[in-house]
C-alpha positions as CSV (number, residue, x, y, z in Angstrom):
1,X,120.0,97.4,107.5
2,X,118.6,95.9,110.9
3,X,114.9,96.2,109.0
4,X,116.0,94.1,106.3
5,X,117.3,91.7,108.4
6,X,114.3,91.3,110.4
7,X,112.3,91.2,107.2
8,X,114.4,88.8,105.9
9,X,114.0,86.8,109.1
10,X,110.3,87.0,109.1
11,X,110.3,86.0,105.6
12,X,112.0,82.8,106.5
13,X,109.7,81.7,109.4
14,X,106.8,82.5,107.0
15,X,107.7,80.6,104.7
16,X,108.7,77.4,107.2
17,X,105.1,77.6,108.4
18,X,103.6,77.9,105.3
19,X,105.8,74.9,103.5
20,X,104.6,72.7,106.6
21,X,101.0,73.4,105.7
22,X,101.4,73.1,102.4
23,X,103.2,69.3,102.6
24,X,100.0,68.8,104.6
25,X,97.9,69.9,101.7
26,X,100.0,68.1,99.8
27,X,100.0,64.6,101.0
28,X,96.2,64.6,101.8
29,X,95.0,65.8,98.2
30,X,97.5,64.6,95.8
31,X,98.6,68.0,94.2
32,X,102.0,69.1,94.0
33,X,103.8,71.4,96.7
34,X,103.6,75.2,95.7
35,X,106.8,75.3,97.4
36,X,107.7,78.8,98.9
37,X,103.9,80.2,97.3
38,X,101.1,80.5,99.8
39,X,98.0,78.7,99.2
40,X,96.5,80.6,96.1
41,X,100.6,81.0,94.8
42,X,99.3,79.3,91.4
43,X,97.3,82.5,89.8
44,X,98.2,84.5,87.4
45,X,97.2,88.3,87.8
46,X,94.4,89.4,85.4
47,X,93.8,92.7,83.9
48,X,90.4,93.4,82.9
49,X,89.7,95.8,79.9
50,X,85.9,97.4,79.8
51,X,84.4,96.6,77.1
52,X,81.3,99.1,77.1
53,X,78.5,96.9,77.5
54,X,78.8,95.7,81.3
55,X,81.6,93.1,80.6
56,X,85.9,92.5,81.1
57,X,87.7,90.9,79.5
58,X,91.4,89.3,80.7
59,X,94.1,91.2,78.2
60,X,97.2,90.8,80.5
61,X,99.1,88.5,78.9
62,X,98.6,91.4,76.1
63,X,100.1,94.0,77.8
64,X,102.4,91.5,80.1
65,X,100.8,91.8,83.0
66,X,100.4,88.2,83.6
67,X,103.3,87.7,85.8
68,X,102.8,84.7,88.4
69,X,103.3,86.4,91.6
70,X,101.8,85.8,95.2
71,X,99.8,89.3,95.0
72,X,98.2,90.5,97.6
73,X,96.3,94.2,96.8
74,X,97.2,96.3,93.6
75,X,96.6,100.4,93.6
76,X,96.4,102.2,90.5
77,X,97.8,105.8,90.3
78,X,99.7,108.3,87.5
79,X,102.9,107.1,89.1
80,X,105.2,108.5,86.4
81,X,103.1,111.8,85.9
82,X,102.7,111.0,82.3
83,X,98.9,111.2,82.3
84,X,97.9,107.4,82.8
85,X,97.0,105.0,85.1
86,X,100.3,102.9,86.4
87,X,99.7,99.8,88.6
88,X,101.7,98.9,91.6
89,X,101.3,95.4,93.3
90,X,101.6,94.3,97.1
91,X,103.4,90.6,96.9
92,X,103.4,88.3,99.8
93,X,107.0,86.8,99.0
94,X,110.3,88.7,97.2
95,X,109.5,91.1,95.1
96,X,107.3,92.7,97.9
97,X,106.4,95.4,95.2
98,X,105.9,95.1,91.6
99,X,105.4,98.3,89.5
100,X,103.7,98.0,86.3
101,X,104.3,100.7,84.1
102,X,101.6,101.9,81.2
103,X,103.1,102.9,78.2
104,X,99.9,103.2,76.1
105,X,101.1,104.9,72.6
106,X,98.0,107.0,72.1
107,X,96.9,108.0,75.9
108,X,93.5,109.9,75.4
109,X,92.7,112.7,77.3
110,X,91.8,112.9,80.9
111,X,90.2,114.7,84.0
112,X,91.3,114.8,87.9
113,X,89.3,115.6,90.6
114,X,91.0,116.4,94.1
115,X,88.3,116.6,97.0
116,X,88.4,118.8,100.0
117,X,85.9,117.7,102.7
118,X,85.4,119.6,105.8
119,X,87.3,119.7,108.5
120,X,86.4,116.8,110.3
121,X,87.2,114.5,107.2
122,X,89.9,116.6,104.9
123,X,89.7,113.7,101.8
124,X,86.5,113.6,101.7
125,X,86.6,109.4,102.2
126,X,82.9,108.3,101.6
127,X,82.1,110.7,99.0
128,X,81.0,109.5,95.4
129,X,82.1,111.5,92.2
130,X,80.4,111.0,89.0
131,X,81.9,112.2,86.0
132,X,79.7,112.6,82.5
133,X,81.4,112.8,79.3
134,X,81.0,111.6,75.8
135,X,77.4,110.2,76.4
136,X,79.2,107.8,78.9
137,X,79.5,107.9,83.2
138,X,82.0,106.9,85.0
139,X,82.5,106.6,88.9
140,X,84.7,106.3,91.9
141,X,85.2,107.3,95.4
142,X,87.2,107.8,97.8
143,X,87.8,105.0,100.4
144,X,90.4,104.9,103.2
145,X,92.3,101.7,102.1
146,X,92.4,99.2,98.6
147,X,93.4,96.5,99.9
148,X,95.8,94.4,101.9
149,X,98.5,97.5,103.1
150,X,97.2,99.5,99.7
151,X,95.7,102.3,99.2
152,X,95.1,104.4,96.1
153,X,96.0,108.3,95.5
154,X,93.2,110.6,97.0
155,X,92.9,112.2,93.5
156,X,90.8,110.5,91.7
157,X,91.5,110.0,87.6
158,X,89.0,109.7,85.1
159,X,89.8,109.2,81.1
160,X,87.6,111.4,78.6
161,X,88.8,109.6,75.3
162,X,88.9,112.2,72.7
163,X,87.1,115.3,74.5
164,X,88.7,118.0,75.7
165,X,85.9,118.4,78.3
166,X,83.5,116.3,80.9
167,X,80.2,117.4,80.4
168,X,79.7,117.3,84.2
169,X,81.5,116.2,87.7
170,X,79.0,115.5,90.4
171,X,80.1,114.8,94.0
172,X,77.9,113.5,96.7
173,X,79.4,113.6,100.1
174,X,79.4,111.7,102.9
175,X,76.9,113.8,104.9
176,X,74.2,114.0,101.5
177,X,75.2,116.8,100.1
178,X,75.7,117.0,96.3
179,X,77.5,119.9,94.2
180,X,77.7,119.9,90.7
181,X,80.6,121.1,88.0
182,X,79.5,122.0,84.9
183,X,82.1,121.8,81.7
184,X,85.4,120.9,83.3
185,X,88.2,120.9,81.0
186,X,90.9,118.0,80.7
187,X,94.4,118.1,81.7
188,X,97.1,117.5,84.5
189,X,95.8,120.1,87.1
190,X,93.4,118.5,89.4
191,X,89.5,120.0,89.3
192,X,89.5,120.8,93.3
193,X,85.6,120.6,94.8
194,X,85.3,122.0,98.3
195,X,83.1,121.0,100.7
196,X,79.8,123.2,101.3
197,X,77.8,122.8,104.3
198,X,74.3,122.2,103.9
C-alpha cells in the first residue's frame, strides 16, 4: 500500500512539472495542451509487419494495437505459453503496463533457442544467433536491456512458417567463437547451445 501511495505521489508531481512545461509549449507555439501526456503524448503505437523484401508496414490499427498511450519501451515474449510472440508495453502515465495479447488463428510453427555462455557471462548477452529455414534468415541476440526499464526473455524465439525444422542455428559469441546446429526441430522446448571454449 505505502508503494502505491508514493507512486501515486510521484505521479502527481510529474505531471505538475510536466503540465507547467507544456502551457509553456503551449503559449509560445500555438498548439493545444497535451494535458497530463508528456511531450510526444500525441502518437499512436505502430506495429510493423515484414513484408519479405526489406520493408514494414503499420498494421496496428488491424490487429488493435493502435492504442494512444504515452509508451515508453515494449518487450515481446510468449507471455501466455501458447507458442507466439505477446507484447507488453512500459507507459509513462496510468496504465504503467499494457499487455497485448496475440491471438493469431493459424500460429505457424516455431523454434527456441536458450543460450548458456560461460561462466563469466551465464546469458550469453552479446552473442548473435542466426537461424536458417525455408530459404529465409532470421536473427537476434541477446542484449542486457530493451529499452526504457524493459527487457526481453533470454530465450530467444524464431517462427519457421510451415516447417517442422530450421535448416540451421548458428551462434557467434561474444568472445568469436561460432558453433553450429544442424536440423533442429520445432516446438516448445528450447534448443539449449552451450558455450565451448576456443
Amino acid at each position: 500500500m505505502q508503494v502505491q501511495e508514493a507512486d501515486k505521489r510521484l505521479n502527481v508531481e510529474n505531471m505538475a512539472v510536466i503540465e507547467n512545461v507544456q502551457k509553456e509549449v503551449a503559449a509560445a507555439t500555438g498548439l493545444p495542451s497535451m494535458r497530463t501526456l508528456s511531450l510526444s503524448g500525441y502518437e499512436r503505437a505502430l506495429l510493423g509487419r515484414n513484408d519479405g523484401n526489406g520493408h514494414f508496414e503499420d498494421i496496428a490499427a488491424l490487429v488493435g494495437a493502435d492504442i494512444v498511450l504515452d509508451s515508453r519501451s515494449v518487450a515481446s515474449g510468449d507471455v501466455d505459453g501458447d507458442g507466439d510472440l505477446d507484447l507488453v508495453l512500459r507507459n509513462f502515465t496510468n496504465p504503467r503496463l499494457t499487455y497485448l495479447e496475440n491471438v493469431y488463428p493459424r500460429p505457424g510453427r516455431f523454434l527456441r533457442v536458450k543460450l548458456e555462455g560461460p561462466a563469466q557471462n551465464p546469458t550469453g548477452i552479446g552473442a548473435l544467433v542466426r537461424v536458417e529455414s525455408a530459404g529465409h534468415v532470421q536473427m537476434q541476440s541477446i542484449s542486457a536491456g530493451a529499452g526504457f526499464l524493459t527487457q526481453h526473455p533470454s530465450v530467444l524465439h524464431f517462427g519457421l512458417g510451415a516447417s517442422d525444422a530450421a535448416e540451421r542455428v548458428v551462434v557467434r559469441w561474444p568472445d568469436g567463437g561460432e558453433q553450429v546446429v544442424e536440423g533442429p526441430s520445432a516446438g516448445p522446448s528450447p534448443l539449449m547451445i552451450r558455450h565451448r571454449e576456443r
